[in-house]
MITOR-136787 format. One record per residue (C-alpha): x, y, z; residue in one letter. Coordinates in pm, 1 decimal, always signed. Each point is the difference from the previous one (the first is absolute). Last residue first. Layout:
N
+----------+----------+----------+---------+
|        X |        Y |        Z | residuo |
+----------+----------+----------+---------+
|        X |        Y |        Z |       a |
...
+----------+----------+----------+---------+
! end
This chain:
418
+----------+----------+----------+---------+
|        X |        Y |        Z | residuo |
+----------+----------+----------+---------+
|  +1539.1 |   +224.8 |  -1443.0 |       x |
|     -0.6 |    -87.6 |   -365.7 |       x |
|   -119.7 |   -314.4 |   -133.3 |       x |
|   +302.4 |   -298.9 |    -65.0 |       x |
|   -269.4 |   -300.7 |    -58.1 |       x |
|   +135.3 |   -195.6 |   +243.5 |       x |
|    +97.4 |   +258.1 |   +266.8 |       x |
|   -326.9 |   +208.3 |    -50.6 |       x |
|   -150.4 |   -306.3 |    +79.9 |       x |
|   +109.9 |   -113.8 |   +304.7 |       x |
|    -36.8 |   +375.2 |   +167.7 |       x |
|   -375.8 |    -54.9 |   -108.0 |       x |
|     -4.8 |   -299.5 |   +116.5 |       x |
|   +141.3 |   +136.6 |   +336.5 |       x |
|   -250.4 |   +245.0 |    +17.2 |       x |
|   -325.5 |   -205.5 |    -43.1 |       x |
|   +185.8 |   -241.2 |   +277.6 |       x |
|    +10.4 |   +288.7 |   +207.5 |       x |
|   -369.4 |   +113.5 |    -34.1 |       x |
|   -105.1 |   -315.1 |    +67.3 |       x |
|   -165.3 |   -188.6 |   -260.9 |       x |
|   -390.5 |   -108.1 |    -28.7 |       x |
|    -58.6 |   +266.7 |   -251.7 |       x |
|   +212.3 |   -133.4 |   -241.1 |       x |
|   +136.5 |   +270.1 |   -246.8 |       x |
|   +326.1 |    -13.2 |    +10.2 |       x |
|    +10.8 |   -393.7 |    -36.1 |       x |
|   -222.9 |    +37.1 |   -257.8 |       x |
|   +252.7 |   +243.8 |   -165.5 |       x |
|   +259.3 |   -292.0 |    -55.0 |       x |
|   -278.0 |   -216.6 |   -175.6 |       x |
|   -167.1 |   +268.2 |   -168.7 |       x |
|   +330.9 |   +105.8 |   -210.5 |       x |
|    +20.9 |   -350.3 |   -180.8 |       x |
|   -376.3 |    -31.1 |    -50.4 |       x |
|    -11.6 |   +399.4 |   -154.0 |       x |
|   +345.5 |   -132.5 |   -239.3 |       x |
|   -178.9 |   -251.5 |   -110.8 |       x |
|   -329.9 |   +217.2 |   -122.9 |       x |
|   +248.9 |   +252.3 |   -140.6 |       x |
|   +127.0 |   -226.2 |   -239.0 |       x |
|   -286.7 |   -156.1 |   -118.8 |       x |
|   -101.5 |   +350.8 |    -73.1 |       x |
|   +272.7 |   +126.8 |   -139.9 |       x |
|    +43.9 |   -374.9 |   -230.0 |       x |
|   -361.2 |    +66.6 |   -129.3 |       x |
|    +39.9 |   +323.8 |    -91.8 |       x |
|   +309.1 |   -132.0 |   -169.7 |       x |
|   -224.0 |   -199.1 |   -236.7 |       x |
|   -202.1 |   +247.1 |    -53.8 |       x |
|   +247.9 |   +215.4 |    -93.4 |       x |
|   +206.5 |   -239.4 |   -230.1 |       x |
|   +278.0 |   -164.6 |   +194.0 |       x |
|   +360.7 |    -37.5 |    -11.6 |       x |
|    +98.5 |   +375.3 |    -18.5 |       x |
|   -137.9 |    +46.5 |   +373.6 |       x |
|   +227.7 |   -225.8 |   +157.6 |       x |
|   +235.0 |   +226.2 |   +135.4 |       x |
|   -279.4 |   +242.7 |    +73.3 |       x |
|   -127.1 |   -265.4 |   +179.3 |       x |
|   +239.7 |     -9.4 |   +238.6 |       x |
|    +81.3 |   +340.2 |   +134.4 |       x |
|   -411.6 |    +28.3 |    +33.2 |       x |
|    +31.5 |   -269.4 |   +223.5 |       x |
|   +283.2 |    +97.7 |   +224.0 |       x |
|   -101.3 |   +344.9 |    -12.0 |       x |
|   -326.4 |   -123.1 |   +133.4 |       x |
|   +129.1 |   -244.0 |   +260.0 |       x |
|   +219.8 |   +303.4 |   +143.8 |       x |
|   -320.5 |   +197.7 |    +22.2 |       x |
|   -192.9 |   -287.7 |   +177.4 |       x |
|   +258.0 |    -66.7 |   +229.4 |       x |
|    +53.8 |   +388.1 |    +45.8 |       x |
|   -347.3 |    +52.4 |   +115.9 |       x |
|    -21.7 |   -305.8 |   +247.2 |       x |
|   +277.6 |   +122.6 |   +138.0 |       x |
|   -110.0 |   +378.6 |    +87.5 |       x |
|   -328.4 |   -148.9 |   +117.7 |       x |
|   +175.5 |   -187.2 |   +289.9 |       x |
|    +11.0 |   +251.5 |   +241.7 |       x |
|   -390.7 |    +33.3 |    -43.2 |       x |
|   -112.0 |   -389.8 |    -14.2 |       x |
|     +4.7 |    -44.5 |   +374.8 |       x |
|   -180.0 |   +368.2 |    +40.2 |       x |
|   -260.8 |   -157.4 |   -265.2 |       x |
|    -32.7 |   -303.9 |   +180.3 |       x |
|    -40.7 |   +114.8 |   +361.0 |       x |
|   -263.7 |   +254.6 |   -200.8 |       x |
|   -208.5 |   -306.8 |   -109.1 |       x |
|    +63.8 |   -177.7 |   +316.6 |       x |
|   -155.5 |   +363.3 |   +195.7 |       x |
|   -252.1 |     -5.4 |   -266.1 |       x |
|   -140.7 |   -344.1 |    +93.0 |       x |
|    +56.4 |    +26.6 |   +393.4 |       x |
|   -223.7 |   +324.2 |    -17.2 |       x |
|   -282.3 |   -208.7 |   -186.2 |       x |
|    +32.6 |   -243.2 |   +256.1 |       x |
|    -52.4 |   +260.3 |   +249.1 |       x |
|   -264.8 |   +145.9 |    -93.5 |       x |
|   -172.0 |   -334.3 |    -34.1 |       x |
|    +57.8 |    -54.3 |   +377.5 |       x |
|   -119.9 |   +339.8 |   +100.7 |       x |
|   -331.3 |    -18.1 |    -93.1 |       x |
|   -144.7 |   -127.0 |   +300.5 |       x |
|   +155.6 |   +303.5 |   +182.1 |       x |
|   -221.7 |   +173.1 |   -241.1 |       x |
|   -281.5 |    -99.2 |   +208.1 |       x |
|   +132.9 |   +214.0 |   +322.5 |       x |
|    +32.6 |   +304.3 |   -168.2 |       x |
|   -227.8 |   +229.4 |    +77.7 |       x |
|    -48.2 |    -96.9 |   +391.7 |       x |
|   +400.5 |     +6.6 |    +38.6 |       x |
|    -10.4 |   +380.0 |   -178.7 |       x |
|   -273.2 |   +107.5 |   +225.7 |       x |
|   +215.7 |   -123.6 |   +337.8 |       x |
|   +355.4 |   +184.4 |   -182.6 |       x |
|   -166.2 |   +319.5 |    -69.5 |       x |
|    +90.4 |   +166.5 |   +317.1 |       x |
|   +376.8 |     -9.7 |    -80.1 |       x |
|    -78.9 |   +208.1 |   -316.9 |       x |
|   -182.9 |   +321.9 |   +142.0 |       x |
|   -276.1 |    -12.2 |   +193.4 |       x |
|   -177.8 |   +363.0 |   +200.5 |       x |
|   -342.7 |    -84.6 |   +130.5 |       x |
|   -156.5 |   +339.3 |   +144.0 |       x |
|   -259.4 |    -25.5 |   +238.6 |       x |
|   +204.1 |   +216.4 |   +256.3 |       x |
|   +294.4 |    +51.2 |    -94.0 |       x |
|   +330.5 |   -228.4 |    +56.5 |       x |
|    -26.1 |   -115.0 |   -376.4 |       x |
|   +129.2 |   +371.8 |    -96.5 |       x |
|   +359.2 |    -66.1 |   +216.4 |       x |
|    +87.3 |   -231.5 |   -295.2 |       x |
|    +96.4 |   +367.2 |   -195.8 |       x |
|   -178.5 |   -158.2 |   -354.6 |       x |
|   +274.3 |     -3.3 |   -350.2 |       x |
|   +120.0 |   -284.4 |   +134.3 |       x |
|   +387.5 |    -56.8 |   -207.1 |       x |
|   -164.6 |   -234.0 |   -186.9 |       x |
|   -352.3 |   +106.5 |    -74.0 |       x |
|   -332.0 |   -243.5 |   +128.5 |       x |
|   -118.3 |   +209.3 |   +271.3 |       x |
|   -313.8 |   -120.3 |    +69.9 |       x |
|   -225.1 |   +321.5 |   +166.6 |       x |
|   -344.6 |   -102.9 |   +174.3 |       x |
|   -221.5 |   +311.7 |   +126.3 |       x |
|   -290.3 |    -71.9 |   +267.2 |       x |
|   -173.7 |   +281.8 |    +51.3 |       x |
|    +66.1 |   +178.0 |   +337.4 |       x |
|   -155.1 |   +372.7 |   -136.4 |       x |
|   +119.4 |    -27.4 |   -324.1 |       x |
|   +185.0 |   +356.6 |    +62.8 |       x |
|   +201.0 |   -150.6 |   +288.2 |       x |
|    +96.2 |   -322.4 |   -200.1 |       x |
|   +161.0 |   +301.0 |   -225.5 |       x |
|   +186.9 |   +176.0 |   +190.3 |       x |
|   +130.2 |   -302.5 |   +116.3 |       x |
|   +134.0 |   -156.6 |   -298.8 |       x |
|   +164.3 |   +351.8 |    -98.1 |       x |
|   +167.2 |     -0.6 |   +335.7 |       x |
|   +128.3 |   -361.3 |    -17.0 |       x |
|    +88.7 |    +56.0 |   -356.7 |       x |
|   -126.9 |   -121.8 |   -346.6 |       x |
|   +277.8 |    +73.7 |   -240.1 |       x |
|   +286.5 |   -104.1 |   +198.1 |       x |
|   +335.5 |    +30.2 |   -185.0 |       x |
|   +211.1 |   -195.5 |   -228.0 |       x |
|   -337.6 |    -62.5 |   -281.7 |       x |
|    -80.4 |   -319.1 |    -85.0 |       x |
|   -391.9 |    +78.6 |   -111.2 |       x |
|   -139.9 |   -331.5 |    +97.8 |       x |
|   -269.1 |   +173.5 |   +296.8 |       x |
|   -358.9 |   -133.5 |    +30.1 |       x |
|   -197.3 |   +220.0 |   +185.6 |       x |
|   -373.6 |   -150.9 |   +113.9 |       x |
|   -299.8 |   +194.0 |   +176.1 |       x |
|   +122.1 |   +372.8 |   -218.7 |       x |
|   -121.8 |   +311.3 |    +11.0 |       x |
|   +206.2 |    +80.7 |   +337.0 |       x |
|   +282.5 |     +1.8 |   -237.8 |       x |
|    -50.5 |   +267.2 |   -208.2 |       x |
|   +199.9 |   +321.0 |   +183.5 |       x |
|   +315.8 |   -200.4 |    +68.5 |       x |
|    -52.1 |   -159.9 |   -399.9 |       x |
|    -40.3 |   +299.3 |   -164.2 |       x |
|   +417.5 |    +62.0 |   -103.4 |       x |
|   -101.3 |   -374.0 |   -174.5 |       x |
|   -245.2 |   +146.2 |   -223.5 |       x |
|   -352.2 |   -206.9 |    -43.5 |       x |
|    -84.8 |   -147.1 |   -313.8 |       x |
|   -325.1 |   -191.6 |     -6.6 |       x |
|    -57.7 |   -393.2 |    -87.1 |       x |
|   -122.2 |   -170.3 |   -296.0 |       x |
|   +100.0 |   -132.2 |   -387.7 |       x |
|   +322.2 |   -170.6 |   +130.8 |       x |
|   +229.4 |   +120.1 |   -262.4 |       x |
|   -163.6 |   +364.6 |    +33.0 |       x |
|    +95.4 |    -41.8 |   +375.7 |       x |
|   +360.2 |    -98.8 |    -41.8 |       x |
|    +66.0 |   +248.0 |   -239.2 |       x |
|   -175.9 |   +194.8 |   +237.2 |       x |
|   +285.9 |    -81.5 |   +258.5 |       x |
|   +269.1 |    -11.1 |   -204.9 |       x |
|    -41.4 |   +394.8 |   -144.1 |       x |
|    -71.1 |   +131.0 |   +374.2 |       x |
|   +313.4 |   -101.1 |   +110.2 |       x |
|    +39.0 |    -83.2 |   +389.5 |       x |
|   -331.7 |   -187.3 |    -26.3 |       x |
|   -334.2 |    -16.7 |   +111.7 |       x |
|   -290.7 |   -213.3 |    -76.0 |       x |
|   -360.3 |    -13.5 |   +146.6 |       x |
|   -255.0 |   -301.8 |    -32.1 |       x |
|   -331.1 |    +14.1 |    +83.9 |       x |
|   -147.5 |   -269.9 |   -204.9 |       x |
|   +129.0 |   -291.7 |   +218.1 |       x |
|   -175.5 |   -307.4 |   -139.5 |       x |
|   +293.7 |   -233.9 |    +96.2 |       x |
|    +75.2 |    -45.9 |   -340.5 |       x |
|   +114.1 |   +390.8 |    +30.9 |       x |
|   +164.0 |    -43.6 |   +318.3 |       x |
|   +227.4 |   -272.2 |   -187.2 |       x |
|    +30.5 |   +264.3 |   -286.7 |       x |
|   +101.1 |   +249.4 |   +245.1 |       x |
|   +279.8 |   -204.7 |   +191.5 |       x |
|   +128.5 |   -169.6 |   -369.0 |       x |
|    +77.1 |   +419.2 |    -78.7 |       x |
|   +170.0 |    +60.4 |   +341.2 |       x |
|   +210.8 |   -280.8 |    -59.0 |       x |
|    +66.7 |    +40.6 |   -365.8 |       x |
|    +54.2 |   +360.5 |    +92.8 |       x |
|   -216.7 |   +307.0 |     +5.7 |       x |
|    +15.3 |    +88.9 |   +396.2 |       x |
|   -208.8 |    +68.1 |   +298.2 |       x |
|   -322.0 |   -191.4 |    -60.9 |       x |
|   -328.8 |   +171.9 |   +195.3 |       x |
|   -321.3 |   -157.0 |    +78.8 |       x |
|   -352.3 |   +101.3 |    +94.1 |       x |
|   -166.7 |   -303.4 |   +143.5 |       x |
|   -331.7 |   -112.0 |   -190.2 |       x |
|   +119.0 |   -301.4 |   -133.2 |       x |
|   +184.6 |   -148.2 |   +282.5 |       x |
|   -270.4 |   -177.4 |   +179.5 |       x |
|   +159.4 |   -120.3 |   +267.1 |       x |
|   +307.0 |   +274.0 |    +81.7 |       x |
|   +232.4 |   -156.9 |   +197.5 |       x |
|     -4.7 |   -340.8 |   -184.9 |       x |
|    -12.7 |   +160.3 |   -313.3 |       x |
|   +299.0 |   +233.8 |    +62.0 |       x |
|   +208.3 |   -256.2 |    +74.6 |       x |
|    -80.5 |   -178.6 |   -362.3 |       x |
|    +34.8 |   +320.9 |   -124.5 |       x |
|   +348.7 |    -18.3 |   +122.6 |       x |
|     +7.1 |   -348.2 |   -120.2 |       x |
|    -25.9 |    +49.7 |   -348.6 |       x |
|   +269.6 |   +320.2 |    +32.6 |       x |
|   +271.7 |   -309.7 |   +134.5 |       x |
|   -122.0 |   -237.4 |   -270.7 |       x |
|   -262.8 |   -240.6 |    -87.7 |       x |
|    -10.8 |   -211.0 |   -266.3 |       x |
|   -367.1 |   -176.8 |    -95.3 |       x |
|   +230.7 |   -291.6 |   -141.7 |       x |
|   +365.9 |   +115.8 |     +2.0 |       x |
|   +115.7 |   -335.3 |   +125.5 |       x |
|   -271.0 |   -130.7 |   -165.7 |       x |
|   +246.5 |   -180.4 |   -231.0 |       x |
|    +75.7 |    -85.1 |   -369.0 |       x |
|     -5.8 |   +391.5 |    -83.1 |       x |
|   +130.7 |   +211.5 |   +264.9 |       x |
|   +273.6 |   -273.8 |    +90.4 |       x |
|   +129.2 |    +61.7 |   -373.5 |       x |
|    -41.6 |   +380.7 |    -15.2 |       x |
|   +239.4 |    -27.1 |   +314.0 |       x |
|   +241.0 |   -214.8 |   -147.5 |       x |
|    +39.5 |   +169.0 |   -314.5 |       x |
|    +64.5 |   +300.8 |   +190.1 |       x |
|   +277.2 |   -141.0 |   +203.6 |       x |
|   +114.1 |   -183.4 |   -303.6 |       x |
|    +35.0 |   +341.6 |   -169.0 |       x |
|   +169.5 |   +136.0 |   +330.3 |       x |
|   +287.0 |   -262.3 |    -11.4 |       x |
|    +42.1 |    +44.3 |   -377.4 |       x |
|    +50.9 |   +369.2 |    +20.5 |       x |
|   +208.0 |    -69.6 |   +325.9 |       x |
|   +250.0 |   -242.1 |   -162.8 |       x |
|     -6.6 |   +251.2 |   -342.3 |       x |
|    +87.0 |   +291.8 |   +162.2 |       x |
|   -198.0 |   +224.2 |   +259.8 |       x |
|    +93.2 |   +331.4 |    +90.3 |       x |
|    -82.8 |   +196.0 |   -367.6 |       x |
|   -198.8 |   +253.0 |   +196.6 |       x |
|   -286.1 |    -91.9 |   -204.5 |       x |
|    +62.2 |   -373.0 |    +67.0 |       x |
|    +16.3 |    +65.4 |   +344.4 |       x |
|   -350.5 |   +194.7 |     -1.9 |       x |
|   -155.0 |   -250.3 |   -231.4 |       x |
|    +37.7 |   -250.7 |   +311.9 |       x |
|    -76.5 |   +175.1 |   +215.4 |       x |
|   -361.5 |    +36.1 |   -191.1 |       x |
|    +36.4 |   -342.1 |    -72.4 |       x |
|    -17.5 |    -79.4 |   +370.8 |       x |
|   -247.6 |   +218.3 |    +83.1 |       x |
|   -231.5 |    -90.1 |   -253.8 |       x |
|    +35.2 |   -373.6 |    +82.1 |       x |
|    -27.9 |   +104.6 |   +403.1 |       x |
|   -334.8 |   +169.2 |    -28.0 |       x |
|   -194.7 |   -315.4 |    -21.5 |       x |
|    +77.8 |   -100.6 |   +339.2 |       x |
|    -67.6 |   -390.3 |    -38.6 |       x |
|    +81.7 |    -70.0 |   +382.6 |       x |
|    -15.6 |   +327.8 |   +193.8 |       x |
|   +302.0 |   +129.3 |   +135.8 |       x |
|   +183.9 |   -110.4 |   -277.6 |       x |
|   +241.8 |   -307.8 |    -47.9 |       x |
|   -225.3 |   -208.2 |   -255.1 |       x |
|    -80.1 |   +292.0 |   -208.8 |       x |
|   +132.9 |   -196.2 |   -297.6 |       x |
|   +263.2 |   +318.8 |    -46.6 |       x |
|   +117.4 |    -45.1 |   +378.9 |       x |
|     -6.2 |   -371.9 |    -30.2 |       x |
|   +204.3 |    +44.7 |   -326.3 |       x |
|   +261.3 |   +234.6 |   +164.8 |       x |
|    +28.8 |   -254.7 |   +286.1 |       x |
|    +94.6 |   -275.5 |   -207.5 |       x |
|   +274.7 |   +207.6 |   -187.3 |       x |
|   +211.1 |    +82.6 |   +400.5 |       x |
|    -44.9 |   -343.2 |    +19.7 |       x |
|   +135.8 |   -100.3 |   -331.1 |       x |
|   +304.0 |   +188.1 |    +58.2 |       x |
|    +17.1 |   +218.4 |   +339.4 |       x |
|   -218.0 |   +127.2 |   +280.9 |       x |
|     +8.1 |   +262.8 |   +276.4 |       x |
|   -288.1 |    +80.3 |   +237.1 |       x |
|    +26.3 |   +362.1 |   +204.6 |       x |
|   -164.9 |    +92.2 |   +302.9 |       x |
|   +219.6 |   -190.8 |   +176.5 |       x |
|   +286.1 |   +190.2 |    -85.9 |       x |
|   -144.2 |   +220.3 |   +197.9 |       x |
|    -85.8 |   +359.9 |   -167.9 |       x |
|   +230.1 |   +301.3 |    -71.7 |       x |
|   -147.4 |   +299.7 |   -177.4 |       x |
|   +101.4 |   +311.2 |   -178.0 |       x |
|   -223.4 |   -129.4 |   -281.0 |       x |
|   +293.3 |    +47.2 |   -283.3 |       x |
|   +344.5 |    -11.1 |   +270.6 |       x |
|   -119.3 |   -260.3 |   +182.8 |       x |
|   -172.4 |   -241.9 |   -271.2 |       x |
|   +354.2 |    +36.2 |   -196.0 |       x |
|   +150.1 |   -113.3 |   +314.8 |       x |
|   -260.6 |   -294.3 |    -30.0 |       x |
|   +119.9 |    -80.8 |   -318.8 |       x |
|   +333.6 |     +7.7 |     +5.6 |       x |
|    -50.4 |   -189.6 |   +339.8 |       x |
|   -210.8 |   -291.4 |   -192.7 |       x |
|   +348.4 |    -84.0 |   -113.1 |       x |
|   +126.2 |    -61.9 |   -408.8 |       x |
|   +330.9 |   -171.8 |    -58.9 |       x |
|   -122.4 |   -138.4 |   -282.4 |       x |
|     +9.3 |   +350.2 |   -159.6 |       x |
|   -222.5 |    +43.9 |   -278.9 |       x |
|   -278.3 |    +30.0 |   +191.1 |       x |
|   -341.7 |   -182.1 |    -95.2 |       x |
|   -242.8 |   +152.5 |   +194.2 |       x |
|   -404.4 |    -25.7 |   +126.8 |       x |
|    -18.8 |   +242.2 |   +274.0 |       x |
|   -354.2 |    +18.5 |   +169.6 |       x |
|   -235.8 |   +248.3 |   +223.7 |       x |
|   -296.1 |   -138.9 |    +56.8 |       x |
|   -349.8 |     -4.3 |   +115.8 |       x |
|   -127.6 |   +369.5 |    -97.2 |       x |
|   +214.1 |    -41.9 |   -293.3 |       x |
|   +370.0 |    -26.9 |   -112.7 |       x |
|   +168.5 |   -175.9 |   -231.0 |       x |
|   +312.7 |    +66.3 |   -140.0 |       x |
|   +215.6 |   -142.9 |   -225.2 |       x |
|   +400.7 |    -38.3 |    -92.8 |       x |
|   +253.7 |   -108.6 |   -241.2 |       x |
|   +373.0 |    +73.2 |   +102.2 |       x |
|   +180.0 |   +295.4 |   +138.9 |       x |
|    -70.1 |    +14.6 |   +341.7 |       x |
|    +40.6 |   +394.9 |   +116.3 |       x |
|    -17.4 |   +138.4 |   -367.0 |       x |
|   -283.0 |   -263.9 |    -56.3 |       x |
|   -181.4 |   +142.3 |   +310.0 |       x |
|    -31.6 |   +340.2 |    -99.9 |       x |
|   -139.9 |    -69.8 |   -331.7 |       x |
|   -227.4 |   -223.9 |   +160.0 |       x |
|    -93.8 |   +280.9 |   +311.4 |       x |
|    -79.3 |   +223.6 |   -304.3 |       x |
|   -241.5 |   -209.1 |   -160.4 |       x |
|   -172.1 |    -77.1 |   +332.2 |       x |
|    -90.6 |   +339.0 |   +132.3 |       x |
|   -259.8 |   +115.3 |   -203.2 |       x |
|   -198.2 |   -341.1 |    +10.7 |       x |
|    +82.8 |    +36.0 |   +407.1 |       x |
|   +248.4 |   -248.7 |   +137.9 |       x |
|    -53.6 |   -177.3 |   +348.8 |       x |
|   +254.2 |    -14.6 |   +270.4 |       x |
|   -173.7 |   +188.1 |   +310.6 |       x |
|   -361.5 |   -134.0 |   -113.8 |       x |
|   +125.7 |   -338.8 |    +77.8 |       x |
|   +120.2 |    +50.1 |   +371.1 |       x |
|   -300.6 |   +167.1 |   +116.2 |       x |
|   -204.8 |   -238.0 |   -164.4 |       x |
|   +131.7 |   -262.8 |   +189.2 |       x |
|   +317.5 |   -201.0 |   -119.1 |       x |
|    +58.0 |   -432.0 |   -142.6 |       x |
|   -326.1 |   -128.4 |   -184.1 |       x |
|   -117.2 |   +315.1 |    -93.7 |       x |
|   +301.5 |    +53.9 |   -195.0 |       x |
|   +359.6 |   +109.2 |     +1.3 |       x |
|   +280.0 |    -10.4 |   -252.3 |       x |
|   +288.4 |   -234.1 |   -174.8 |       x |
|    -50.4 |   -204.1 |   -289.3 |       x |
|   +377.0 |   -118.8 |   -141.0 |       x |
|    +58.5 |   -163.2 |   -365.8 |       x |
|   +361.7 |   -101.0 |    -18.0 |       x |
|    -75.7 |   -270.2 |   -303.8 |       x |
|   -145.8 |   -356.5 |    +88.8 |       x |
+----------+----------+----------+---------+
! end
């Protein structure tokens, strides 16, 4: 397997508080790759979303430390978490958990359908920042692959819920019947967006969106075909109009204060008010769930809705899996047959030189359609010939150091160039 390293944090291993202190904005992430390569040169990826925040890399150095890149960590984030907060995998491993993550099998909630999108959204970053090479490319392809694969042939994805799914979910079970509450969705992302359309199957009809940029969030709203604009600078003054805030707006300060939230619980009289605070960093002061009839969740609470929504997928998870194990052996394969591509290529050219060299000699014995018949006679020897030393390059079932000492074995025999 080549030096393929996935380094990062999830759900699985920090809080909240932890995650939201490493992740990458979409205007921050092209920048932090350029940055990175000049720090470890190499082939790299990000990932980062509410859940995760995750180094795929393929250094050039083999000498390569997770230090380098928690020191780079330090000095971007201005940070310094436990090492335990941290997983670190290598070589196939490090490959099987990039096609769980893509196959939705490692989210939060089982069958996230967000996570594809995400994914090759990082994934196009990278590759527009020219920081992934032809080992990542193909790494990330059969991520994808993978993922539209388990989406397909099982229910993994079946009725698929995701982190803004279940904070309507949460806001159903407060609020029973939900269709007449007066809502508000902070934010014009894909997460924001998935929140309003799952309030919007929900039968919510009063549905107000706000936005840092005014131009994204009625785009947003003339894609959708409903909901009202409402300024963000309006939002102190507003939010007493509101039974149920839900916040996915990322931004690196508080938008719904403690003071703000109270101000306006006062001027609803005691009403109950329910804010989920799905953003990474939390975009809600945690102080506001310590009011009075006011609910305040953000991403740790979701965890007992998330079990309830997901619990017959878990059923699923064996045919995921087998259809993971199939791409990963496919990808084994290819990274097996990658060092030995430049052989392969100059047996076959060196058999066609030899060939052609050949039958020119011969050419003046034949007529041309009898010498078309020689060429291709010819060549159809020399292909059997060739294939039996390349089989041995190409078997599957080989070790990668048996692959490579063939190929070392060959280029001695047939005299190929280093």
């Amino acid at each position: 397997m080549l030096n393929i390293h996935a380094i990062g944090t999830s759900h699985k291993h920090s809080p909240v508080e932890a995650r939201e202190r490493l992740a990458f904005g979409d205007e921050e992430l092209p920048e932090a790759l350029r940055d990175l390569q000049e720090n470890i040169p190499g082939e790299l990826a990000i990932i980062s979303t509410c859940n995760r925040t995750e180094f795929y890399l393929r250094p050039l150095s083999n000498g390569f430390d997770i230090e380098q890149l928690k020191e780079w960590l330090r000095k971007r984030k201005g940070t310094d978490l436990p090492d335990s907060y941290f997983f670190q995998l290598h070589g196939s491993t490090a490959v099987r958990h990039l096609l769980e993550v893509a196959s939705g099998v490692d989210s939060q909630v089982i069958g996230d359908i967000q996570i594809i999108g995400q994914v090759k959204q990082s994934y196009l970053v990278a590759r527009q920042q020219e920081a992934v090479g032809k080992v990542l490319t193909r790494l990330f392809e059969t991520a994808l692959r993978t993922g539209k694969r388990v989406k397909t042939e099982t229910d993994l994805f079946a009725g698929a819920v995701s982190i803004s799914y279940v904070a309507v979910e949460l806001a159903r079970k407060i609020f029973y019947p939900i269709t007449n509450k007066r809502t508000l969705v902070i934010g014009a992302g894909e997460t924001g967006e998935m929140a309003t359309r799952n309030l919007h199957a929900q039968g919510v009809r009063n549905v107000t969106i706000s936005n840092r940029t005014e131009e994204r969030g009625l785009d947003l709203i003339g894609r959708l075909g409903f909901g009202e604009w409402m300024p963000l600078p309006t939002l102190a003054e507003r939010l007493h109009e509101f039974d149920i805030v839900i916040v996915a707006a990322g931004s690196p300060t508080w938008l719904v204060g403690y003071e703000s939230a109270r101000a306006a619980s006062q001027r609803r009289g005691g009403q109950t008010q329910l804010y989920v605070d799905i953003s990474v960093p939390r975009n809600v002061d945690p102080r506001v769930g310590t009011l009075p009839n006011v609910f305040c969740k953000d991403m740790n609470d979701l965890n007992s809705v998330i079990e309830t929504n997901v619990e017959r997928r878990r059923a699923e998870l064996p045919r995921a899996d087998a259809i993971i194990a199939e791409e990963l052996a496919e990808f084994n394969a290819w990274c097996n047959r990658l060092p030995v591509t430049p052989v392969i290529a100059q047996l076959q050219q060196q058999a066609r030189e030899i060939m052609k060299t050949e039958l020119e000699k011969q050419r003046g014995k034949f007529s041309e359609a009898e010498f078309g018949h020689v060429e291709r006679l010819v060549e159809n020897v020399v292909k059997r010939i060739i294939g039996i030393p390349m089989s041995h390059l190409l078997d599957t079932e080989a070790d990668h150091e048996s692959v490579l000492q063939n190929a070392e074995l060959l280029r001695k025999l047939f005299k190929l160039n280093p």
